[in-house]
C-alpha positions as CSV (number, residue, x, y, z in Angstrom):
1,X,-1.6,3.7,-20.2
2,X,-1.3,7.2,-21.8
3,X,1.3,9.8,-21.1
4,X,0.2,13.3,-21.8
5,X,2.2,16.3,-21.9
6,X,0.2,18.7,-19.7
7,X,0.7,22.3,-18.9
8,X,-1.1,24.8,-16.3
9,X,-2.1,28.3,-16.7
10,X,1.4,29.6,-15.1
11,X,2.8,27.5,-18.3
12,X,4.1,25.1,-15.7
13,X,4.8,21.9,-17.7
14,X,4.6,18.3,-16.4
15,X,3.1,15.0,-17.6
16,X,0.5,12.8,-16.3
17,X,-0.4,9.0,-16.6
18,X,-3.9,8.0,-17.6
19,X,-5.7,4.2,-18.3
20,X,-6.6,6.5,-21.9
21,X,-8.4,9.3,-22.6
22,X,-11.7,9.3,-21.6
23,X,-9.5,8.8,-17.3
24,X,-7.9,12.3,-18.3
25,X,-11.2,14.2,-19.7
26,X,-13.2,12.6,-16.8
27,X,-10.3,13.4,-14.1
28,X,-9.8,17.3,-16.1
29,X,-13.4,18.3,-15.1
30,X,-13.3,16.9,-11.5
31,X,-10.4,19.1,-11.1
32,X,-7.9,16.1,-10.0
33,X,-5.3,17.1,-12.5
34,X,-3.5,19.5,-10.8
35,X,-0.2,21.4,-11.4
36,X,2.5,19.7,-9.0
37,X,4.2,22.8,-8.9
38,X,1.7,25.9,-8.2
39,X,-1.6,23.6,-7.6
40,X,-3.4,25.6,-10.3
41,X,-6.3,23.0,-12.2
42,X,-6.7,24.8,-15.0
43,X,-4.6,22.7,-17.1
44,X,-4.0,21.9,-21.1
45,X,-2.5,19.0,-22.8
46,X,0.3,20.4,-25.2
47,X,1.9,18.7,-28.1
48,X,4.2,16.1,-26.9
49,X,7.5,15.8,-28.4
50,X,7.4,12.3,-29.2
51,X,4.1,14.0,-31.7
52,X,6.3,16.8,-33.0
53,X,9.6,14.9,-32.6
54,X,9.9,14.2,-36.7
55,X,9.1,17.9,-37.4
56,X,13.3,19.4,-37.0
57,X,15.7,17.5,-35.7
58,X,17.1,18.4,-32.2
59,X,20.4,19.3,-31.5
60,X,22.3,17.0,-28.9
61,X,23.4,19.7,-26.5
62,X,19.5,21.1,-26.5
63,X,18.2,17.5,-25.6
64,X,20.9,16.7,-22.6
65,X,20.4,20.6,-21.5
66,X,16.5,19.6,-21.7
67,X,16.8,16.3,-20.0
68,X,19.2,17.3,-17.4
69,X,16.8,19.8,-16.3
70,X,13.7,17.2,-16.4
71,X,15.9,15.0,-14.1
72,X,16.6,17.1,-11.5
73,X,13.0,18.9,-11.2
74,X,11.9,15.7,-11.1
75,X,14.4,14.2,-8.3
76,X,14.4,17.4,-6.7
77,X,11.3,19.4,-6.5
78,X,11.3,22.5,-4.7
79,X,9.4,22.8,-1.7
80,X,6.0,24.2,-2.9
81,X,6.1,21.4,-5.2
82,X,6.2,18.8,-3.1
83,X,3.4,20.5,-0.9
84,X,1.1,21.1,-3.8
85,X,2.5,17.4,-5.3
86,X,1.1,16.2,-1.1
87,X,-2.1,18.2,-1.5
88,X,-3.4,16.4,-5.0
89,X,-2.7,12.7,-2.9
90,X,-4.1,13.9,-0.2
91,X,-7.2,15.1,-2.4
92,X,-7.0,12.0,-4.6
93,X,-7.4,10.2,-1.3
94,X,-10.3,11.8,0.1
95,X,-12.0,11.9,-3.3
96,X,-11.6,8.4,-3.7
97,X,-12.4,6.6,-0.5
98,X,-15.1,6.3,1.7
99,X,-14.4,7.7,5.5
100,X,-15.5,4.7,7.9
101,X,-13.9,6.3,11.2
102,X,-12.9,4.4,13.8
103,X,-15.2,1.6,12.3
104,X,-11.6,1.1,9.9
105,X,-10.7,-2.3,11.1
106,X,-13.8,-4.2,11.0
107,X,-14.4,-2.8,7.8
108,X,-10.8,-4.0,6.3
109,X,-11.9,-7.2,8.1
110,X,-15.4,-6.9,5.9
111,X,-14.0,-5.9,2.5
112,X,-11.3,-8.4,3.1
113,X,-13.4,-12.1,3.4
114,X,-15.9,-10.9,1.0
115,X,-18.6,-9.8,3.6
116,X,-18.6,-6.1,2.4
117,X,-18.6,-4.9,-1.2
118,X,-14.6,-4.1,-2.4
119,X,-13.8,-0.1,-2.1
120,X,-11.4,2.1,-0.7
121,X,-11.9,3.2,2.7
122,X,-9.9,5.2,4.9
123,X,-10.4,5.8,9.1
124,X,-8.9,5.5,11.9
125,X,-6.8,2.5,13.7
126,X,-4.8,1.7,16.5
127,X,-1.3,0.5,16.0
128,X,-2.6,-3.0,17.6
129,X,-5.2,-3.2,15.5
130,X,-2.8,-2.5,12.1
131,X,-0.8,-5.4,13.4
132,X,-3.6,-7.4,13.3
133,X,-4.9,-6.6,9.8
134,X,-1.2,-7.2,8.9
135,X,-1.1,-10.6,10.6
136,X,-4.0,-11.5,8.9
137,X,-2.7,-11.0,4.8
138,X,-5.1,-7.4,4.9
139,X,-2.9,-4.8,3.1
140,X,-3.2,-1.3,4.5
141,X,-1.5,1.9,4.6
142,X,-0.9,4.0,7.6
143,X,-1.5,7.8,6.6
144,X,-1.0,10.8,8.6
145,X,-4.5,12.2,9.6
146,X,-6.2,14.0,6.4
147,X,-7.9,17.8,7.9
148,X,-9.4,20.5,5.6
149,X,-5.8,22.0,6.3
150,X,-3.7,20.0,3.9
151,X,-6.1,20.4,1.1
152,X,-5.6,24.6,0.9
């Protein structure tokens, strides 16, 4: 796992999580990393400063004043944030899954005893048919319904 410093072209700053370098490039031009606070993807890594860290030292009050302010923007976002933070799952979701509509359960059922090649799929079900998948050891995850809406 890799943690990169990243920052957008509002100079925004946030970090991301990767599996290593090659994810982030390969996620960067599919336009997936996205700034959680304006939704802008045209984003940068920037120097950590665990890389520039040995440079000067820090004072104390700088790094509490620094973390208290990375605490509570990350506990607290502000509202656009945690819209634009709810429009990159959403597209992460939709970019990542295939669409089986209402065809959802018997397709769980499919992936799930080995009758149907393993990937993501997302569709529709009942609340009966959840139940069942549940009863039977299939883990799903009830979203609300995805529109073209919640991705602007």
């Amino acid at each position: 796992m890799i943690i990169y410093d990243l920052s957008c072209d509002n100079d925004h700053r946030f970090e991301g999580w990767f599996r290593s370098a090659d994810d982030f490039e390969a996620q960067l031009a599919r336009r997936i990393v996205r700034c959680p606070q304006c939704d802008s993807a045209e984003v940068r890594r920037i120097p950590s400063a665990v890389a520039i860290g040995g440079a000067q030292p820090v004072p104390a009050a700088t790094r509490q004043r620094a973390a208290s302010t990375s605490a509570a923007t990350a506990l607290m976002p502000a509202g656009e944030q945690v819209a634009a933070a709810y429009r990159q799952l959403l597209r992460a979701i939709m970019d990542n899954s295939e669409d089986v509509g209402s065809a959802f359960a018997d397709e769980a059922r499919k992936i799930h005893y080995n009758e149907a090649p393993e990937r993501s799929i997302r569709g529709q079900a009942t609340p009966d048919e959840c139940e069942a998948l549940r009863d039977e050891g299939i883990e799903i995850m009830n979203l609300p319904a995805l529109g073209d809406d919640d991705l602007q």
